[in-house]
C-alpha positions in Angstrom: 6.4 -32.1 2.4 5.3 -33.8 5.3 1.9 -32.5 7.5 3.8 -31.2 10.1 6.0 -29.2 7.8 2.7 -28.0 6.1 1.5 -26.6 9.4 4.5 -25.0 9.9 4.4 -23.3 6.5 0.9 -22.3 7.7 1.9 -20.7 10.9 5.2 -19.2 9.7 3.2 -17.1 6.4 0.1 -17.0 7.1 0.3 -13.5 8.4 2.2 -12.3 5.6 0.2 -13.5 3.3 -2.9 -12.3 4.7 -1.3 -8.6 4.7 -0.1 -9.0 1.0 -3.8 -9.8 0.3 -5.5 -7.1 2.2 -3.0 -4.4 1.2 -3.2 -5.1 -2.2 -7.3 -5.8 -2.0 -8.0 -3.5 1.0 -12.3 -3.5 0.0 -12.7 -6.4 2.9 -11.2 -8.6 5.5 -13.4 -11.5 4.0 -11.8 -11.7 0.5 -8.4 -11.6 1.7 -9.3 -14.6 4.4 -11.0 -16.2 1.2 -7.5 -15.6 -1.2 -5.2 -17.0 2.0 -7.6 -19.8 2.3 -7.4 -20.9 -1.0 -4.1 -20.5 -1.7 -2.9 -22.6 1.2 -5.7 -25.0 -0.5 -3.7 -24.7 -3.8 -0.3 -24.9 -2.3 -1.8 -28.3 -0.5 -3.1 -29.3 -3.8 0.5 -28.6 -5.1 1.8 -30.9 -2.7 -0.6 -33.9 -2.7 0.0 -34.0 -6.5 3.6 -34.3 -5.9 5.4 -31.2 -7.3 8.5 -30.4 -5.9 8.2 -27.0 -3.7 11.8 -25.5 -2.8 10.7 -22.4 -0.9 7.4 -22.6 0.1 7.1 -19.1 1.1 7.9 -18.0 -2.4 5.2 -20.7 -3.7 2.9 -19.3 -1.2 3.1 -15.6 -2.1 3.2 -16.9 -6.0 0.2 -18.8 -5.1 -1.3 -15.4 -3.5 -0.1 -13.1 -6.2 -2.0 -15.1 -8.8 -5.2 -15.2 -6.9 -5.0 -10.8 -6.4 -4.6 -11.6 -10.6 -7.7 -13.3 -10.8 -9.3 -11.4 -8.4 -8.2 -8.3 -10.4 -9.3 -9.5 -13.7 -12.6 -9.8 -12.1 -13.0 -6.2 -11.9 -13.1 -6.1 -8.1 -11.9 -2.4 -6.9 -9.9 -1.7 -3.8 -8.1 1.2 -2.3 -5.2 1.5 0.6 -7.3 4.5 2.0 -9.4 1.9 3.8 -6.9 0.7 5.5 -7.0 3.3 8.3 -10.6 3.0 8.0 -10.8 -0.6 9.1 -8.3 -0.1 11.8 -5.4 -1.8 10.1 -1.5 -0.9 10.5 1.6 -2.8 9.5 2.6 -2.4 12.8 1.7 -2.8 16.1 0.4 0.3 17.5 0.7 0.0 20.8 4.6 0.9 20.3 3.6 3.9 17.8 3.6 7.1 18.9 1.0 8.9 17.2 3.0 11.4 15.4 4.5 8.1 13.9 0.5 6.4 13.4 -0.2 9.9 11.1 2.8 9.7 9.2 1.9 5.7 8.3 -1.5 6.8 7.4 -0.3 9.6 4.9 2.3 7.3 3.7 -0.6 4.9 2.8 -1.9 7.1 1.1 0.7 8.2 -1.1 1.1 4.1 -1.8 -2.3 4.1 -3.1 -1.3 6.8 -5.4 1.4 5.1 -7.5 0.5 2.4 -10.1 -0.3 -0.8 -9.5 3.0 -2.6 -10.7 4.8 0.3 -8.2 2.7 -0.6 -5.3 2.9 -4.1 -5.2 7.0 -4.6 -5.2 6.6 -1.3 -2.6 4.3 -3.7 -0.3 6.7 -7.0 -1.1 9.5 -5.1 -0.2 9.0 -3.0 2.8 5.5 -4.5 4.5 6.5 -8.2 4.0 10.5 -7.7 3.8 11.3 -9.8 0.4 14.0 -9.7 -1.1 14.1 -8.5 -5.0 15.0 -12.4 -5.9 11.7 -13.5 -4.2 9.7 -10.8 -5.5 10.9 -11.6 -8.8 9.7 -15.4 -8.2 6.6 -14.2 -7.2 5.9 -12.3 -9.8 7.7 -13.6 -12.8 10.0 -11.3 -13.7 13.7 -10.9 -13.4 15.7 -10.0 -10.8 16.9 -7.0 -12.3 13.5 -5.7 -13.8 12.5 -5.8 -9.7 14.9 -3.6 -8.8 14.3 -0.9 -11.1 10.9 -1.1 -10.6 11.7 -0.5 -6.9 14.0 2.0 -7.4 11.9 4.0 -9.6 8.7 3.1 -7.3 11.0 4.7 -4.3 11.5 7.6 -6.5 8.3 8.5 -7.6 7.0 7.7 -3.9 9.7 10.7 -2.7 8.5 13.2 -5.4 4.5 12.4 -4.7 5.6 12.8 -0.7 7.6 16.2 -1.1 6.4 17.5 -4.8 9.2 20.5 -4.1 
């Protein structure tokens, strides 16, 4: 991988990556800058040393994943319900019509909610668009395992939403 391809990887994911990060350790915009920073160091790292990378976007959220681990294992604590607080939407709200802005910020909610395994293929999935083959690279599991997880993350998401 060449500089120049680096950079590209860099302004192609960096965005992504920094809303994986956040969303799934939503205490600070500072610790998810930290976890992109340092996984792009990593995937650099990766690089320089000579390991082959055949996606790097999968790398890269791997790299990210593993670093939310660690940060996890630290005993850090987060929450989605600061999201709102701290002004942050998945989408651009300038286009959202506040009806849609109130139902984003319940849904967020909900998210926060399910268990931890749930909420990270939810975020994966519909925040950063993966596929279940990519999530399954990035988190080490099967293809298939991913998409039951999904399913049954969907599901319990529905009955949490409209418990009737």
């Amino acid at each position: 991988m060449t500089v120049s391809e680096f950079t590209k990887l860099y302004d192609d994911h960096a965005d992504a990556i920094y809303r994986y990060c956040f969303f799934r350790l939503s205490q600070n915009k500072a610790l998810a800058e930290d976890l992109v920073q340092e996984a792009y160091m990593r995937t650099w790292k990766a690089v320089a040393s000579g390991q082959q990378i055949d996606n790097g976007k999968t790398f890269l959220f791997t790299v990210a994943h593993n670093l939310v681990i660690d940060t996890y294992r630290k005993k850090q604590t987060f929450s989605l319900d600061n999201l709102t607080d701290a002004g942050f939407s998945p989408e651009d709200k300038s286009n959202v019509s506040p009806q849609t802005q109130a139902e984003i910020s319940e849904m967020l909610v909900h998210i926060n909610k399910l268990p931890d395994n749930y909420r990270q293929v939810i975020l994966l999935r519909f925040v950063e668009n993966l596929g279940p083959k990519d999530i399954a690279e990035i988190v080490g599991e099967s293809e298939n395992n991913v998409s039951v997880r999904l399913n049954r993350a969907i599901t319990q998401l529905k009955n949490e939403m409209n418990p009737e």
